[in-house]
C-alpha positions as CSV (number, residue, x, y, z in Angstrom):
1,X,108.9,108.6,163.4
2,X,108.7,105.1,161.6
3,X,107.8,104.7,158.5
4,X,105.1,101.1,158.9
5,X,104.9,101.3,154.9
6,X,108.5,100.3,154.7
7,X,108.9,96.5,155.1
8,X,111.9,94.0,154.3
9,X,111.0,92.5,151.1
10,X,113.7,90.0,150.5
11,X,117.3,88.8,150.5
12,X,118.9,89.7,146.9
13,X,121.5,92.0,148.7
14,X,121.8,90.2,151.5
15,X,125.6,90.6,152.5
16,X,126.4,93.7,150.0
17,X,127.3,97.2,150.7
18,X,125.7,99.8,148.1
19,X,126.4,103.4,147.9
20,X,123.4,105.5,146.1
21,X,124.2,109.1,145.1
22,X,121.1,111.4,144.8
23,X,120.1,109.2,147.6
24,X,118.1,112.3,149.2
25,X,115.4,112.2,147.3
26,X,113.7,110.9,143.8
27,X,114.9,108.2,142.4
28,X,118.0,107.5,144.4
29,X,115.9,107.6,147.7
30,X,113.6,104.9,146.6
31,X,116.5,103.2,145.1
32,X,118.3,103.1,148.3
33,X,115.3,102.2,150.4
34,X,114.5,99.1,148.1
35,X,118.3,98.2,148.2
36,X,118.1,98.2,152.0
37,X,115.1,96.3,151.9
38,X,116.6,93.5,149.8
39,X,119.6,93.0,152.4
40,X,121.8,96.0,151.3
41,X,124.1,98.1,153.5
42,X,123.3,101.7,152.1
43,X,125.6,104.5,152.0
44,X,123.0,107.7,151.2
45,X,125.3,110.2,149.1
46,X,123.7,113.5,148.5
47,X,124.6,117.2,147.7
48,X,122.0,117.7,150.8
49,X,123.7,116.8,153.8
50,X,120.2,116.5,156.1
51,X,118.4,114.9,152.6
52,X,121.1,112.1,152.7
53,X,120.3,111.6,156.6
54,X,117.1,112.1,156.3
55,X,116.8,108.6,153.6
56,X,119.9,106.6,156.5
57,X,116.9,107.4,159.3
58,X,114.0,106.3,157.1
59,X,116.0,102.8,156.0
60,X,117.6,102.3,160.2
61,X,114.4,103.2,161.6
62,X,112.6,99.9,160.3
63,X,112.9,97.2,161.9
64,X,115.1,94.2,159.8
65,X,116.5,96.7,157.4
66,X,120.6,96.8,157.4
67,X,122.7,99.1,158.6
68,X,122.7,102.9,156.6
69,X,125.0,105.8,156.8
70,X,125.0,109.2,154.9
71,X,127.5,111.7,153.7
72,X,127.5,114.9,152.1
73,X,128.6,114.4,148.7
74,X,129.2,116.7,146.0
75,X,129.9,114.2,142.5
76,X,131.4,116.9,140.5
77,X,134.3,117.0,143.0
78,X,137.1,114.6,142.6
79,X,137.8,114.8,146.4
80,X,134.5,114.1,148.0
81,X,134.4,111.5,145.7
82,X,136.8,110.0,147.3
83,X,136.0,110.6,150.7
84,X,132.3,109.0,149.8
85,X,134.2,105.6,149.1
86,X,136.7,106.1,151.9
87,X,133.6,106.5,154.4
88,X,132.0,104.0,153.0
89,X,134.7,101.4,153.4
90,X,135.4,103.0,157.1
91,X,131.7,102.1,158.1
92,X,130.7,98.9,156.2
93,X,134.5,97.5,155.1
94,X,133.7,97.0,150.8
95,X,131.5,98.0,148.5
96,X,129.9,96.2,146.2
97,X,127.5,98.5,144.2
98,X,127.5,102.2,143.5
99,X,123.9,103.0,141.8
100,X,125.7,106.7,140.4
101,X,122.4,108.4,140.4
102,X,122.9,111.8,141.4
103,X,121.6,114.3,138.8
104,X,120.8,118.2,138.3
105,X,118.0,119.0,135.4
106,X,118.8,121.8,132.5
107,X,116.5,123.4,129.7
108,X,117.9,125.1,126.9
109,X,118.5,124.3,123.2
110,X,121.8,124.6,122.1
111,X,121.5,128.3,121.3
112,X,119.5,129.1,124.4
113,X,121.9,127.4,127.1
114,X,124.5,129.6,128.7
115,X,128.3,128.6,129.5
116,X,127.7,128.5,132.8
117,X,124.6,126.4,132.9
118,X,125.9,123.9,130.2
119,X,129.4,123.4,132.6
120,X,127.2,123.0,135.5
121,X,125.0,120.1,133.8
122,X,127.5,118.4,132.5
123,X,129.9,118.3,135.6
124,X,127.4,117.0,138.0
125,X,125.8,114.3,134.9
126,X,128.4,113.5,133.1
127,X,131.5,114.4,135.0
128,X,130.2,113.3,138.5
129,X,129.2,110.0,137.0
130,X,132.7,109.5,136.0
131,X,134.1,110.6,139.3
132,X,132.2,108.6,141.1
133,X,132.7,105.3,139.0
134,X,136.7,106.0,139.4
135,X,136.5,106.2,143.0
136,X,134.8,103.2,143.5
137,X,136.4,101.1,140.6
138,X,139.9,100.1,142.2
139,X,138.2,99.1,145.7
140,X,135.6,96.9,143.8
141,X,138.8,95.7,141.5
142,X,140.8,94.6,144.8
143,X,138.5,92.5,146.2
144,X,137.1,90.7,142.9
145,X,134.3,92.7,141.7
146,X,131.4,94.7,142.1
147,X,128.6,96.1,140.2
148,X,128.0,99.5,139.0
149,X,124.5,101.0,137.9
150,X,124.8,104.3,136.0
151,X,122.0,106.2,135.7
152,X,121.3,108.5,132.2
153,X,117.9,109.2,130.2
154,X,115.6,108.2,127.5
155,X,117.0,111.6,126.0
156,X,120.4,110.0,125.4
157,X,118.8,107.4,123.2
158,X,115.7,109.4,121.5
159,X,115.5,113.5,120.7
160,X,113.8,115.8,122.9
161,X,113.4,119.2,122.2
162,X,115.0,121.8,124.6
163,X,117.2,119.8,126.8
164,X,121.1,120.2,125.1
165,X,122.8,120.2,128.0
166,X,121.1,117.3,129.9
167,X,120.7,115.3,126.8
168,X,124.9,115.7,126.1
169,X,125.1,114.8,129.5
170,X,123.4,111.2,129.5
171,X,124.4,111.0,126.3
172,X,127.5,110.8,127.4
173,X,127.1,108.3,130.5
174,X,126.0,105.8,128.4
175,X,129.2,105.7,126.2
176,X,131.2,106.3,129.2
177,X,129.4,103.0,130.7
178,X,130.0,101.2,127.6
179,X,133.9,101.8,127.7
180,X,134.5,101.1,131.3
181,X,132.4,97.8,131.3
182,X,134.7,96.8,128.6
183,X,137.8,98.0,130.1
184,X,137.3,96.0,134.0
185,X,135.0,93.4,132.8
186,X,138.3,91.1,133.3
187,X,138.0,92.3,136.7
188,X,134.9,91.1,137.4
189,X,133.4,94.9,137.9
190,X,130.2,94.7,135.9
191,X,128.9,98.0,134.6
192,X,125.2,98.6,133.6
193,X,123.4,101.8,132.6
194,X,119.3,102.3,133.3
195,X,117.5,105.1,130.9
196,X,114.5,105.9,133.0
197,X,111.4,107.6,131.0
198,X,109.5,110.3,132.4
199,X,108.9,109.9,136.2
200,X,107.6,112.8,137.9
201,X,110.5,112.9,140.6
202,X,111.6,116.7,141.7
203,X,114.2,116.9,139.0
204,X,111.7,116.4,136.4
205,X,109.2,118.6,137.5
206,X,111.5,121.4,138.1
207,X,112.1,121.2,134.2
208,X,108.8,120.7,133.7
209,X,108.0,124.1,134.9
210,X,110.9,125.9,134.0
211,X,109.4,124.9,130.4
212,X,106.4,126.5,131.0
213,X,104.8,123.3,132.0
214,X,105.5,121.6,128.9
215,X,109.2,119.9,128.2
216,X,108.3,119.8,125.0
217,X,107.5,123.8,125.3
218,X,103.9,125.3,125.8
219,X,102.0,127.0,128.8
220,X,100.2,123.9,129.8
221,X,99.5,123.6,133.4
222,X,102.0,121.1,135.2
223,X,99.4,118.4,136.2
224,X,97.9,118.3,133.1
225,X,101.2,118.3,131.1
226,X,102.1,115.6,133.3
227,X,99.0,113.9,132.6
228,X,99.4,114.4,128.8
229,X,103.1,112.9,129.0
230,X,102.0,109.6,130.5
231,X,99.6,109.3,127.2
232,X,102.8,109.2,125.2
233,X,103.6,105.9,126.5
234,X,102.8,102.6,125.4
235,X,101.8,101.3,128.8
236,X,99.7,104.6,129.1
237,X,101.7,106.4,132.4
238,X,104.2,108.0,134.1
239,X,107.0,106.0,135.8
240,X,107.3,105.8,139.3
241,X,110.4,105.7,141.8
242,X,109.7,102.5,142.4
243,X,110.1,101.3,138.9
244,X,113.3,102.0,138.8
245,X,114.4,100.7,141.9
246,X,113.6,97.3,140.9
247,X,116.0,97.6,137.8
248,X,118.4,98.9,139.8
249,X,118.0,95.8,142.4
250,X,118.4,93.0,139.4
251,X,121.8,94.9,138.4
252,X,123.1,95.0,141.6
253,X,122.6,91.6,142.5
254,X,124.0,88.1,141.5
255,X,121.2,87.8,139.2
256,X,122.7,90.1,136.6
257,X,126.3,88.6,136.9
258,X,126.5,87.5,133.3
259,X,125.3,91.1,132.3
260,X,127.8,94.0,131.5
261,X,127.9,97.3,129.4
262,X,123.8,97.3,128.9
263,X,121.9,99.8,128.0
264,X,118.2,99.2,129.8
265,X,115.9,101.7,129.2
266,X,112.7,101.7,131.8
267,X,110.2,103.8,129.6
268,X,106.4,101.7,129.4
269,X,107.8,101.1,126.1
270,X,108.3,104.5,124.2
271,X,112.1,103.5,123.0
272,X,110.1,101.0,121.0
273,X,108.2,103.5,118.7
């Protein structure tokens, strides 16, 4: 069924090819649904097979929208990497922006957190974000640049109790970001990273809950923890999706071409406190 609530908004991708990982749902579904409405090509990456078609149908079932695809993509996987880009340049010939979005949530202080949980954050975080950003790379390199939107966490750039593994994790995407943009700014290949704040997307609240309905630890009731989180913001809420979508839209498009290994965080101001 179409979705009337999704309209073309404007032409600031117009021409460009973006592939969005996590694009089944959260923050890389409204990410790639704003792309698409700005002129994007989308390629819809997600660990979920039907999530990632499921966003491709929303985006081609509206009318003026571009052209989407989806593939099953696991980012901790070197391979199906690779086969993300190769599909990608098999459908839409380039690509000009990876938004490297995809994500897995993980409570535990450093005591708490197990092996196996810590290897599991920090290969899909961390490691898929690298992945994913070498795939891509040498195609964007070859024909003269690209963009690149890494996404970590107002927990790489402020402490938050019982999140280790997470907060190692885009802890470490934002130095990784740093490096590369250095590295292929001579190539044109512009590399950005957005630190969202809380936004209660499906990743967060599963943390939330697995908390006890409190990140910061407690038995409050998730709606009203939520509630209470959004009064620790200056701007006095939550984010939305939809917040960081538009970021995400100003990185990947000409607008940002002077702009390279940047940290942004998207937080109603709490990295200001």
């Amino acid at each position: 069924m179409k979705n009337t609530n999704l309209i073309k908004t404007g032409e600031r991708l117009l021409g460009k090819t973006a592939i969005v990982t996590g694009a089944g749902s959260g923050l890389g579904q409204a990410s790639a649904i704003h792309f698409a409405a700005q002129g994007a090509r989308v390629m819809c990456a997600d660990i979920s097979e039907a999530a990632a078609q499921a966003t491709a149908q929303l985006i081609e079932e509206n009318p003026g929208f571009e052209q989407a695809s989806f593939i099953k993509a696991d980012v901790s996987e070197e391979k199906s990497n690779e086969m993300m880009v190769t599909k990608t340049l098999d459908t839409f010939g380039r690509v000009d922006i990876l938004f490297a979005n995809a994500g897995v949530p993980g409570a535990g202080s450093v005591t708490t957190t197990t092996k196996n949980e810590w290897d599991r954050v920090i290969g899909v975080n961390l490691t898929g974000v690298f992945l994913s950003n070498k795939a891509v790379i040498p195609h964007m390199v070859s024909q003269g640049g690209g963009s690149i939107i890494n996404q970590s966490s107002l927990t790489a750039l402020t402490a938050w109790s019982g999140v280790a593994a997470y907060t190692a994790a885009k802890g470490g995407v934002v130095a990784l970001t740093r490096q590369a943009a250095i590295e292929y700014a001579k190539d044109n290949v512009r590399i950005n990273v957005i630190c969202p704040g809380t936004i209660p997307t499906p990743l967060v609240t599963s943390v939330y809950e697995e908390r006890g309905g409190n990140v910061l630890g407690g038995s409050t009731p998730l709606d009203q923890a939520l509630a209470e989180a959004g009064e620790m913001f200056p701007l006095g809420r939550l984010g939305n999706p939809e917040d960081i979508a538009y970021m995400a839209i100003y990185l990947a498009s000409d607008e940002s071409k002077w702009v390279t290994g940047t940290i942004f965080p998207v937080d109603g101001g709490y990295n200001a406190i």
